[in-house]
Wavefront OBJ file of the C-alpha trace (Angstrom):
o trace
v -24.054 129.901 60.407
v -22.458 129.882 57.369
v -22.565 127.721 54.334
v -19.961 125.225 52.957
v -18.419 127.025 49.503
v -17.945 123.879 48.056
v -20.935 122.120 46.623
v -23.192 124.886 46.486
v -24.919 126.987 43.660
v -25.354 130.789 42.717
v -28.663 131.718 41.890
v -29.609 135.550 41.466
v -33.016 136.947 42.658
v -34.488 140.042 42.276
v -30.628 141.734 41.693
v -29.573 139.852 44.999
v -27.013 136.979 44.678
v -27.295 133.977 46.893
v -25.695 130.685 47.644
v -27.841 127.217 48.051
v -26.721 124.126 48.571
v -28.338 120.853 49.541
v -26.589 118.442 52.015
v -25.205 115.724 49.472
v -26.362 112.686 52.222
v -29.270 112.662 53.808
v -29.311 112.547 57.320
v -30.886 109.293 59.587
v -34.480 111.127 59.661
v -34.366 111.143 55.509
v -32.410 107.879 54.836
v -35.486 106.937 56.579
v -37.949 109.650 54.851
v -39.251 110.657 57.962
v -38.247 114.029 57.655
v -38.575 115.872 53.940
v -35.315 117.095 51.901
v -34.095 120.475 53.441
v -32.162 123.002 51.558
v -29.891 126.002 52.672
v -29.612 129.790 51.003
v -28.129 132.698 52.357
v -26.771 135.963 50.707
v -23.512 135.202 48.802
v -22.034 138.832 48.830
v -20.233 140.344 51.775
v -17.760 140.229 53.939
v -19.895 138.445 56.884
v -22.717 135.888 56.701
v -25.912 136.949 57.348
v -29.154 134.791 58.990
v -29.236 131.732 56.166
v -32.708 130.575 55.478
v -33.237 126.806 55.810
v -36.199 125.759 53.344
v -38.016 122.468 54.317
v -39.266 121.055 51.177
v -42.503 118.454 50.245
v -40.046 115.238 49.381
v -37.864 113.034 50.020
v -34.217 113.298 50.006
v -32.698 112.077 46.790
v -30.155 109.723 48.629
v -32.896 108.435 51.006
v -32.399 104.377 51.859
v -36.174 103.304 50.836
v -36.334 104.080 47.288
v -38.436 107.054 47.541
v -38.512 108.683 43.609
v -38.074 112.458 44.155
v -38.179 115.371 42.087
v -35.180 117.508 41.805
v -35.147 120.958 43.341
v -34.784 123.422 40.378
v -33.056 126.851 40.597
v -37.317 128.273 40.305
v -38.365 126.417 42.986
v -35.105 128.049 45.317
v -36.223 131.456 43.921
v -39.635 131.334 44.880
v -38.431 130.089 48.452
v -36.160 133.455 48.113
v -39.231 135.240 47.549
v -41.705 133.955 49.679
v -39.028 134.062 53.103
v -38.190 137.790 51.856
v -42.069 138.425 51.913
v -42.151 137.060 55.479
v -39.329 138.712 57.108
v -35.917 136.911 55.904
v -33.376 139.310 55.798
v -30.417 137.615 54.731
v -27.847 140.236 55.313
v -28.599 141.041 59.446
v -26.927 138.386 61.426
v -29.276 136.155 63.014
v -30.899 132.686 63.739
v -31.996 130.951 60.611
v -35.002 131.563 59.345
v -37.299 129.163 58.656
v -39.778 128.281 55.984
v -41.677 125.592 55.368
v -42.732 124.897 51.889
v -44.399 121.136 51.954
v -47.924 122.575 51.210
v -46.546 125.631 48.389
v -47.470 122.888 45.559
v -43.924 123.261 43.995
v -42.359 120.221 44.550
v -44.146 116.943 44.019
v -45.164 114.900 47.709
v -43.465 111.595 47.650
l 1 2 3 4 5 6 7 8 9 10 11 12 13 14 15 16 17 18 19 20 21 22 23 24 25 26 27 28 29 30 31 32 33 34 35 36 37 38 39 40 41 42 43 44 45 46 47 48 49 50 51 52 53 54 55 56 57 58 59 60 61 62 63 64 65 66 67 68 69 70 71 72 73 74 75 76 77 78 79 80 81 82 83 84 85 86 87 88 89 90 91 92 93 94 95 96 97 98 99 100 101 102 103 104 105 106 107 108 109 110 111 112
């Protein structure tokens, strides 16, 4: 799975670039906030995509229906998602199945 060029960000890491992007509307389960904000990032060199990681965060989706005030995801909190997923296995340049991380309880993002 590869990400959409358009609308995402660059953010380097450790000497490593990636690509992030968050999906611009949120999707029935966060219109609704019954599922938090998720964010994509996968290695943004090469000639093939790699396994993306898909980070679940503690909020609500910006562009959720309800009126839910959220935080914005800053370029440290996507680092320290970098970091943590590299700590636990993510290799972002071996093709794969996204990987996974769940960061509701890391105390980075604000719960809504």
């Amino acid at each position: 799975m590869a990400l959409n060029k358009k609308g995402s960000r660059h953010i380097t890491v450790d000497g490593i670039e990636y690509r992030w992007r968050i999906r611009r509307k949120p999707t029935y389960m966060q219109g609704l906030c019954w599922t938090p904000l998720t964010y994509a990032v996968e290695a943004a060199g090469g000639s093939h995509p790699g396994t993306t990681l898909v980070v679940t965060s503690g909020q609500a989706h910006p562009g959720n229906w309800v009126g839910v005030e959220t935080e914005p995801i800053r370029p440290a909190h996507v680092a320290a998602s970098i970091r943590e997923a590299r700590e636990q296995g993510w290799e972002p340049i071996q093709v794969g199945s996204p990987f996974r991380l769940d960061r509701r309880s890391a105390g980075l993002i604000a719960q809504p």
